[in-house]
C-alpha positions in Angstrom: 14.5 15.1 -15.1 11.4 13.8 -17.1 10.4 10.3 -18.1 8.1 8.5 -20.1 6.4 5.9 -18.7 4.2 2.7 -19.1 3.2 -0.7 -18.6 1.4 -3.5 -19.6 -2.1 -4.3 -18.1 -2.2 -7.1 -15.4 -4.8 -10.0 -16.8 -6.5 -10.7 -13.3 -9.9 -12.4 -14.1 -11.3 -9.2 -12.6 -10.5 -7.4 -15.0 -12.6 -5.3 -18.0 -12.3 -6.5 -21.6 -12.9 -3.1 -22.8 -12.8 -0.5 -20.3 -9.0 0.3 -20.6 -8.9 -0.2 -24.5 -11.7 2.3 -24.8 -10.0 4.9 -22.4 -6.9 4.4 -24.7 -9.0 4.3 -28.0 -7.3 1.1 -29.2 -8.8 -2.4 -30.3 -9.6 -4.9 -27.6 -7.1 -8.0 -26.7 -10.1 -10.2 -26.2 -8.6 -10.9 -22.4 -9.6 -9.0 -18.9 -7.3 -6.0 -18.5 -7.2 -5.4 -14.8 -4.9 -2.8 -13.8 -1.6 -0.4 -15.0 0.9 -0.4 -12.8 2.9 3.3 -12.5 5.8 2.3 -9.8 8.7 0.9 -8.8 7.3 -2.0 -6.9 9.4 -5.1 -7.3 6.1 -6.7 -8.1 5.0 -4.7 -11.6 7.7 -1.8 -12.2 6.9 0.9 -14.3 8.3 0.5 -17.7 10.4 3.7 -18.5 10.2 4.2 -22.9 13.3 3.3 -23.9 15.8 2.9 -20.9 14.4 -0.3 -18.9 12.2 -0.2 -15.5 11.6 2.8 -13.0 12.7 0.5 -10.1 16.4 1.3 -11.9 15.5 4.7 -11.4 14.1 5.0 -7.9 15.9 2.5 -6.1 12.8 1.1 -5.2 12.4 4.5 -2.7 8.6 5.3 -3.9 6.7 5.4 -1.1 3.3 5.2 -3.3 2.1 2.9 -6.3 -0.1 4.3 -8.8 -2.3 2.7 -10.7 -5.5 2.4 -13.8 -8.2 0.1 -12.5 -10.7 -1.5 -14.4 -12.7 -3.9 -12.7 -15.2 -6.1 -15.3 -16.3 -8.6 -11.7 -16.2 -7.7 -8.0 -13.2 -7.8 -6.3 -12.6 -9.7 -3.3 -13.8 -8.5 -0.2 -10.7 -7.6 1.4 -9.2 -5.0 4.4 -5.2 -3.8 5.6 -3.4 -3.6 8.4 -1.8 -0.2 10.4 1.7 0.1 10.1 1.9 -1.5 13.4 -0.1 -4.6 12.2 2.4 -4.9 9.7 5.3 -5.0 11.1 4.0 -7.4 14.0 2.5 -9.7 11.4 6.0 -9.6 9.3 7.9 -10.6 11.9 5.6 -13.1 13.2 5.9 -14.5 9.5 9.9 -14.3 8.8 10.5 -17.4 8.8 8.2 -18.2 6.0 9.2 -17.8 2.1 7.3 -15.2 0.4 5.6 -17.2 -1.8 4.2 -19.5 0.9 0.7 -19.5 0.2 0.4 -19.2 4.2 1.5 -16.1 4.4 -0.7 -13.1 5.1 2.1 -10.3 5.3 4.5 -9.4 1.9 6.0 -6.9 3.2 5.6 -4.4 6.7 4.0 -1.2 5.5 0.3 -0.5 5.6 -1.5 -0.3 2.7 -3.9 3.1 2.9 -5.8 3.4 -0.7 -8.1 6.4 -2.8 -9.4 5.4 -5.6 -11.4 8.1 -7.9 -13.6 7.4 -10.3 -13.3 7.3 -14.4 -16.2 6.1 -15.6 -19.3 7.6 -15.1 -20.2 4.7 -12.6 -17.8 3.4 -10.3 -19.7 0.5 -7.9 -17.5 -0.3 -4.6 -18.5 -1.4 -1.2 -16.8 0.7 1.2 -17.1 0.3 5.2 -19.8 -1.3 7.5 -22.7 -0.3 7.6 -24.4 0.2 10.5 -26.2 -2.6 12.3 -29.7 -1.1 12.9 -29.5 -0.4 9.3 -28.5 -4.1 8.5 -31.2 -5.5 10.7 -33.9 -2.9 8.6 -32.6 -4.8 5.4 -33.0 -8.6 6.6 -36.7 -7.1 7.5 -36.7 -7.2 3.3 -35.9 -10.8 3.3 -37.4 -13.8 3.4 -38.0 -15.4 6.8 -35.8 -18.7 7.5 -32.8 -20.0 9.7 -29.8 -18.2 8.4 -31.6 -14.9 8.1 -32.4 -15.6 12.3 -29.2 -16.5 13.1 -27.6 -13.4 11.6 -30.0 -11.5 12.6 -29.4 -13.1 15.9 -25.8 -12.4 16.0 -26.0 -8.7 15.0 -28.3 -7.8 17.8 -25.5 -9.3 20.6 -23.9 -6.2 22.5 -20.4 -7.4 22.3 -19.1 -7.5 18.4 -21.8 -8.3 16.5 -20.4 -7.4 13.5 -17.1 -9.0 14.2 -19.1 -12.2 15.1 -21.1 -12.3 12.2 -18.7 -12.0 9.8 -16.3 -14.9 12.0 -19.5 -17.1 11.8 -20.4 -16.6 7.8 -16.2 -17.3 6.7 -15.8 -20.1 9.1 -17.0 -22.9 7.0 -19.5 -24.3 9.1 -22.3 -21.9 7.7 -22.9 -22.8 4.2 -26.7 -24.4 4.4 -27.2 -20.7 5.8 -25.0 -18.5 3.1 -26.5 -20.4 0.5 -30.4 -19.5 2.5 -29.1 -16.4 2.6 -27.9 -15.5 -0.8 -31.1 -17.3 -2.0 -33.2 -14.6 -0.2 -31.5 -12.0 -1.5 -31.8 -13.2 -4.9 -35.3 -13.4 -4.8 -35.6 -10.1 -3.0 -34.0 -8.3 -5.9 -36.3 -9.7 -8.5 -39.0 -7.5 -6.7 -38.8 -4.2 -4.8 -36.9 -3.7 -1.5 -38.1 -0.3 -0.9 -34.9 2.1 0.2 -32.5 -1.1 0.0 -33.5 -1.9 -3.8 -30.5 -0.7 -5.4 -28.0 -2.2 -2.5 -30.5 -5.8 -2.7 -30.0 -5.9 -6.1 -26.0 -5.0 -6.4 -25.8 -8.2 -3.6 -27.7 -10.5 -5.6 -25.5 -9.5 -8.8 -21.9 -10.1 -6.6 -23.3 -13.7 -6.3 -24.5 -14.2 -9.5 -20.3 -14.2 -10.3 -19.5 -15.8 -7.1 -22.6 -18.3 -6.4 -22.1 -19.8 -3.1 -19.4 -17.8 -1.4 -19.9 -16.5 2.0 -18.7 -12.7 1.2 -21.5 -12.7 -0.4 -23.5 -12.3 2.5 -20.4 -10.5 4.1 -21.1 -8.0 1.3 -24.8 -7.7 2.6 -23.4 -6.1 5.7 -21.5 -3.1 3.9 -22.0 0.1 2.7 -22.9 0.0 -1.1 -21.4 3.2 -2.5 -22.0 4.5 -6.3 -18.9 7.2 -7.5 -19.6 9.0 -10.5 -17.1 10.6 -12.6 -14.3 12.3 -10.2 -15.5 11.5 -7.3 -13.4 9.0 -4.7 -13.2 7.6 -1.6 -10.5 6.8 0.8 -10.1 3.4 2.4 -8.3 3.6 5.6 -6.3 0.6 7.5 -8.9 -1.9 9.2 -11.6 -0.9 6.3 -13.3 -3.6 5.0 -14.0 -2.9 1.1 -14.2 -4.2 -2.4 -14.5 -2.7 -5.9 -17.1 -4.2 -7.8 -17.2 -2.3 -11.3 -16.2 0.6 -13.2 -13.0 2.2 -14.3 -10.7 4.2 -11.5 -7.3 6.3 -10.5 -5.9 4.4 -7.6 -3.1 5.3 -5.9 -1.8 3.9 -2.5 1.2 2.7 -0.3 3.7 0.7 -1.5 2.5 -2.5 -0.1 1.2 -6.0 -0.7 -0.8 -6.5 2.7 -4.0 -8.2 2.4 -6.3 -9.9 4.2 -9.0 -11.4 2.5 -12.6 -11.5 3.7 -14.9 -13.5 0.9 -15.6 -13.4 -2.6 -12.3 -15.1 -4.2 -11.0 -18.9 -4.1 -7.8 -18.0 -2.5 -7.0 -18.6 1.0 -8.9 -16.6 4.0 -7.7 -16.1 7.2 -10.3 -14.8 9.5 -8.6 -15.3 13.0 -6.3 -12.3 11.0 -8.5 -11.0 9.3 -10.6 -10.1 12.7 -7.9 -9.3 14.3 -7.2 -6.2 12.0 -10.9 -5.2 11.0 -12.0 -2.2 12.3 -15.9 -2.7 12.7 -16.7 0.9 13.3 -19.7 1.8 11.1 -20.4 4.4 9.4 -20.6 5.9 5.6 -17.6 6.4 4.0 -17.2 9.9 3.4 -17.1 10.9 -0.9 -14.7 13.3 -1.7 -16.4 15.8 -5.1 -14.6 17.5 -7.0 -16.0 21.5 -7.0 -17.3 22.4 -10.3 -15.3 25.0 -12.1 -12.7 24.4 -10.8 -9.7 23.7 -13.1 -7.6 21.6 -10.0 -9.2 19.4 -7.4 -7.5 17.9 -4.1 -8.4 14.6 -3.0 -7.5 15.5 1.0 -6.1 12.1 2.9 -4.8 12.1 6.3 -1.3 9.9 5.8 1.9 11.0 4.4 2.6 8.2 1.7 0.8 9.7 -1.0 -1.4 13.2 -2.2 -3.6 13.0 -5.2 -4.8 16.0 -7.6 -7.2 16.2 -10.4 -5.8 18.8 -13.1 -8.8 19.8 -15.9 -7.3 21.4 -18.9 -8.6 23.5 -21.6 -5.2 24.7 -23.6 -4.2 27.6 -21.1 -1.3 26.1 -19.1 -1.5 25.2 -15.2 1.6 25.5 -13.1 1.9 22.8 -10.1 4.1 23.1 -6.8 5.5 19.5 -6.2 7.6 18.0 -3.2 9.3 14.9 -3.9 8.9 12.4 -7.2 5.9 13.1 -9.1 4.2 11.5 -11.8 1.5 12.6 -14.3 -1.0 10.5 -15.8 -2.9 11.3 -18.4 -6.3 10.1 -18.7 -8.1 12.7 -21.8 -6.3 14.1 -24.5 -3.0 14.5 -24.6 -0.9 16.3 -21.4 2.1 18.6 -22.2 4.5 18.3 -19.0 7.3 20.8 -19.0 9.7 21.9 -15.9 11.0 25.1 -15.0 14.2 24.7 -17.0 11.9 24.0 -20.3 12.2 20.0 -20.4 9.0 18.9 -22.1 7.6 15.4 -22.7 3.9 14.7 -24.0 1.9 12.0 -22.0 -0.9 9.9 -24.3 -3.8 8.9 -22.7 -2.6 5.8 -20.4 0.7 6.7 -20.0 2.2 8.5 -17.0 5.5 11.3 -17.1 8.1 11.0 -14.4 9.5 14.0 -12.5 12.3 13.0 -10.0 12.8 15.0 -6.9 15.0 18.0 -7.8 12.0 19.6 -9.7 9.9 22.1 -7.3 7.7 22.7 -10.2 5.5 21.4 -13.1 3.3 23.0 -15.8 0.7 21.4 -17.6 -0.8 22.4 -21.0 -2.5 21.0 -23.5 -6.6 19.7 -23.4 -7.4 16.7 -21.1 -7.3 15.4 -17.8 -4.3 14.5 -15.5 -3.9 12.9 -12.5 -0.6 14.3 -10.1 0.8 11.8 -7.6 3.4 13.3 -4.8 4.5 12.3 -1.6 2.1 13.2 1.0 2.6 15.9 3.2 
């Protein structure tokens, strides 16, 4: 069984005026356009063309959430927890309505995310980064109290990342964000040698959030730059925000987050700590191989597995385990099954294959994006 699906953009201030009209080739609205929802979360279902929402469809049994992202601002700074988090913070939290403003935990899943990139440049912060290299950039700073005392806190053998980021979100540092951020600012009016590009990226976050401590947060993070087809994974604990461009993400059904700067909504960082993993490291960029007419995007959980299908009108013919869906995201993408059900997905839309089919063939000349059950 095939479906059509869409769904109406989600206006999140984030979001891009233009990107998803232009990847559509339609007129404007005037207001941010954040993200498309392909799901059956109780939060945005999918809309199925002419028979009512997907959730009808599904149950609500999708054990993944697709989505269109088009980020016009940074995101906030933000991580999830492990399954085990989850459920321990759920339960901790039962008692609370789901729309209490206190609550940290909507539901007890984790929340592992890939996003791949659309447009040609795709600006995230992805992971800590390690403190050596953090100390090398304050060295491009100017000298004062709040560069010492972070610099002060990241050179402490026990946690200093963990305290470090506890100090700048705790409320009682904002003569030194505000040093801080200032620094940077003036930094990236100059040169900063091999941190130039990451100086200058920092000092744009605040120009959209001026005076927030994630700003400084952000200073402590890896800046990563996707280009077209390229994505990252964000495990649980990861500490990570989008900050422009147009992406394919797709991730567990979940609402867990835990936020860590750069937004006005609530931030708990007694939580927040508690389920950071401050490991450093780079984030690893997953490339598609050129040629090549279907790339993999490998992750290591089972809610979700991601392909990349290139077409240039000779048909491609996809094993699939479990619901599918196909979004199209160039040209127009011909999705047939084995018993010769067809339906045409236009560029933003997504086709629905339930769980009996075993196999899908794409024609037509674009670019699709395959969502399955992971393995």
């Amino acid at each position: 069984m095939l479906l059509e699906l869409t769904n109406a953009p989600r206006d999140y201030a984030w979001g891009s005026e233009t990107l998803l009209a232009d990847l559509e080739g339609r007129t404007p609205t005037g207001a941010p356009e954040a993200e498309v929802w392909f799901g059956d979360h109780p939060g945005d279902p999918a809309e199925v063309v002419g028979d009512g929402t997907l959730d009808r469809v599904t149950g609500g049994t999708l054990p993944y959430l697709l989505k269109l992202l088009a980020a016009g601002s940074p995101l906030s700074i933000q991580v999830h927890p492990t399954i085990e988090q989850a459920k321990a913070g759920w339960a901790k939290e039962s008692a609370r309505p789901l729309d209490d403003p206190e609550r940290n935990y909507r539901d007890d899943n984790h929340k592992p995310e890939l996003i791949v990139a659309l447009s040609e440049r795709f600006e995230s912060l992805s992971g800590l980064r390690p403190v050596a290299e953090s100390l090398r950039l304050l060295d491009t700073l100017a000298p004062g109290p709040g560069v010492s005392r972070l610099r002060e806190l990241l050179q402490q053998e026990s946690d200093p990342l963990g305290s470090a980021i506890g100090w700048l979100l705790g409320g009682d540092a904002q003569a030194e964000v505000d040093e801080i951020t200032a620094a940077v600012i003036a930094a990236a009016a100059g040169e900063a040698g091999e941190w130039t590009e990451t100086v200058r990226a920092v000092a744009g976050i605040a120009g959209h959030y001026p005076g927030d401590p994630g700003v400084v947060v952000a200073l402590l993070m890896n800046h990563v730059v996707l280009r077209r087809g390229e994505g990252v994974f964000l495990r649980a604990g990861l500490l990570h925000a989008y900050l422009s461009g147009l992406g394919v993400e797709i991730m567990a059904a979940s609402d867990n987050v835990l936020r860590g700067g750069l937004t006005p909504k609530r931030i708990d960082v007694a939580e927040l700590l508690h389920i950071l993993d401050t490991t450093t490291g780079e984030v690893p960029v997953l490339r598609p191989q050129d040629g090549q007419a279907i790339t993999e995007y490998p992750v290591p959980v089972p809610d979700f597995a991601l392909r990349r299908v290139a077409l240039d009108g000779e048909p491609v013919t996809l094993a699939v385990d479990g619901p599918t869906m196909v979004l199209a995201t160039s040209g127009a993408v011909r999705v047939a099954t084995a018993t010769g059900e067809e339906l045409t997905a236009a560029v933003g839309t997504a086709v629905f294959a339930d769980a009996e089919e075993r196999t899908l063939t794409l024609g037509g000349a674009g670019e699709a994006f395959v969502a399955t059950p992971g393995r």
